[in-house]
N, C-alpha and C positions, 0 to 999 in steps of 0.2 A: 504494500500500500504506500509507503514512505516514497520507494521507486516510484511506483508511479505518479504520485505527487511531485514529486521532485523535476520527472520529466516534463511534466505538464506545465510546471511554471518556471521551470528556468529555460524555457523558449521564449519567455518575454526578459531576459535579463538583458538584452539589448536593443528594448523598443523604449522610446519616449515613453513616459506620463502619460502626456494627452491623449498620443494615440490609442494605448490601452483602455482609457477611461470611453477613449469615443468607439471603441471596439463593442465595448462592453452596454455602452449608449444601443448603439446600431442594432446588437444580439434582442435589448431587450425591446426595441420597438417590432422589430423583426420576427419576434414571438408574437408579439401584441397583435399584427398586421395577419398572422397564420390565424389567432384564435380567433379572430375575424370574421374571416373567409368562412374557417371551419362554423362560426353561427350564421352565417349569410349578411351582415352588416355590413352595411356602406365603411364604413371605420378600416375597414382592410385598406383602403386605398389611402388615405393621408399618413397613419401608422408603415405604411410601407414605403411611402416616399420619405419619410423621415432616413428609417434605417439604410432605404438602397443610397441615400445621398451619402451617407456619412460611408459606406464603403467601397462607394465610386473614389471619394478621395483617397481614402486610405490603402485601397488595392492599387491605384495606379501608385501611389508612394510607395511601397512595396514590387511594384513590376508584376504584380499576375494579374498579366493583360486579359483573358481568359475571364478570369472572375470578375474582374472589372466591368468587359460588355455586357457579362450577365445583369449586374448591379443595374447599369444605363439603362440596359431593354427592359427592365423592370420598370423604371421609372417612368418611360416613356409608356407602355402597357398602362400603367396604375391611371396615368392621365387620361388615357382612352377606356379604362375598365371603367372608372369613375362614369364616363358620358355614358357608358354604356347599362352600368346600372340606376342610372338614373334617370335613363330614357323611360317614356311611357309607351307601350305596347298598342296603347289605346287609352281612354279618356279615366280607368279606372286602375290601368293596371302595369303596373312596371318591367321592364326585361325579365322573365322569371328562369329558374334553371333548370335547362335543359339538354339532351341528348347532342351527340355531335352527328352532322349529317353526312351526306356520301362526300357532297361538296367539301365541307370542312377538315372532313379524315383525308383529302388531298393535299389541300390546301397543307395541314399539318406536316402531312411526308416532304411537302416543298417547303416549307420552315426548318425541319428538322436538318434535310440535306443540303439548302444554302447555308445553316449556321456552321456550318460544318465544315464547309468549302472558306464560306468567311472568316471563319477561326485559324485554320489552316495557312490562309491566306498570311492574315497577320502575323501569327507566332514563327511563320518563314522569314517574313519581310524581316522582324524584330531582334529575330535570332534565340527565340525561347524556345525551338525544335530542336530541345536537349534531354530530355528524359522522357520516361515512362509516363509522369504527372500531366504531360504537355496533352497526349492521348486522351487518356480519363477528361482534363479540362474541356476537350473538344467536344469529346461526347457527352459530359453533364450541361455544357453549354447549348446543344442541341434540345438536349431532353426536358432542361427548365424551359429557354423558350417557346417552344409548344404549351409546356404546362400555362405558361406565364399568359399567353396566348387566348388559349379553352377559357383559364379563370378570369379573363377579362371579357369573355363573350358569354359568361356563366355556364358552361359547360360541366357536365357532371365529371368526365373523363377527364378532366383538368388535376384530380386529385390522385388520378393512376402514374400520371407522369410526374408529381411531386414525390410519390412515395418512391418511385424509383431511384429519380436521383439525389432524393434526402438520404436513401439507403447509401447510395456509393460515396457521399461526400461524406459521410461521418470520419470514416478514417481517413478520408484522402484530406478533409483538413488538419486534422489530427499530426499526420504525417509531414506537412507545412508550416508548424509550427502555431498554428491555430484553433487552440484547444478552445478556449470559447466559443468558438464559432464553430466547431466540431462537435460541442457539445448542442449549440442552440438546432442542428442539423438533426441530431438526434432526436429534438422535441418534435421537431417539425416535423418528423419521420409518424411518430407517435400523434401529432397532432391531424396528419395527413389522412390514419387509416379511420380514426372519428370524422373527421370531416367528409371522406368521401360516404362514409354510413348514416353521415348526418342528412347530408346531399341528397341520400337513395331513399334516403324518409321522404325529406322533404317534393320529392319529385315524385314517391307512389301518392303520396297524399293529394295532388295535384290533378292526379289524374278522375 
């Protein structure tokens, strides 16, 4: 236990103050922003622009470019999820959640495989096409954008692609030096598989 406590925090014995404090900022808006979601609350989307801002900063001050665009397309998502749930369907009734179409499961595959190509792109240009890490980042990068995506257009399937790449990012942050944020991956993992069951209530009840 002492080990692994030990490992856990002497990965920050070379970070600033601020940043740690704004880490820890970020983790816990970033929690806030999932239990959100997972109640179907407008509140997801302010809560989550708080914490993707503060690790927009902080990953590119760091160089995991990768994580970084994750943070942005979040942010950028959260602004359009917002119009989107706060559209009216009609004179009584707001976006409600719902199923992905044939149209949209396309659409997805071409999100998934240009993030991909776009990631690619980048960590070539940058010269971060140095490890195994670079890989995994590609493909959670794919896999959150899609999620990031569904859950802005309320889609119930939005919660399948969280719990995926919550599951692979736990240790891959861990492994980074990013034990809070490794940890918060965790919750969100846990938070994910209520929420998608919250989701499937709320969407038989619907019917």
């Amino acid at each position: 236990m002492n080990q692994l406590t030990e490992f856990i925090f002497n990965q920050y014995s070379s970070y600033e103050t601020l940043d740690i404090v704004l880490e820890v900022i970020a983790v816990i808006f970033g929690f806030l922003s999932v239990w959100y979601s997972k109640q179907n609350k407008i509140l997801v989307f302010p809560t989550g622009m708080i914490s993707t801002s503060i690790f927009v900063y902080l990953l590119f001050k760091w160089g995991l470019l990768g994580d970084m665009m994750i943070n942005a397309y979040y942010f950028a998502m959260s602004v359009y999820g917002w119009f989107i749930w706060t559209r009216k369907v009609d004179p009584s009734h707001y976006t409600p959640i719902s199923r992905t179409t044939a149209a949209e499961k396309k659409k997805s595959a071409l999100i998934f495989v240009s993030t991909l190509v776009f990631v690619f792109l980048v960590y070539f240009q940058q010269g971060k096409w140095t490890g195994w890490t670079a890989y995994v980042d590609t493909m959670t990068t794919g896999v959150f954008f899609v999620g990031m995506w569904l859950m802005a257009k309320r889609k119930i399937e939005n919660w399948i692609y969280w719990i995926i790449g919550d599951v692979i990012s736990v240790p891959l942050y861990l492994y980074k030096g990013l034990a809070f944020t490794s940890l918060q991956y965790l919750l969100f993992t846990i938070i994910a598989i209520y929420g998608y069951l919250s989701w499937k209530k709320i969407l038989n009840s619907d019917r």
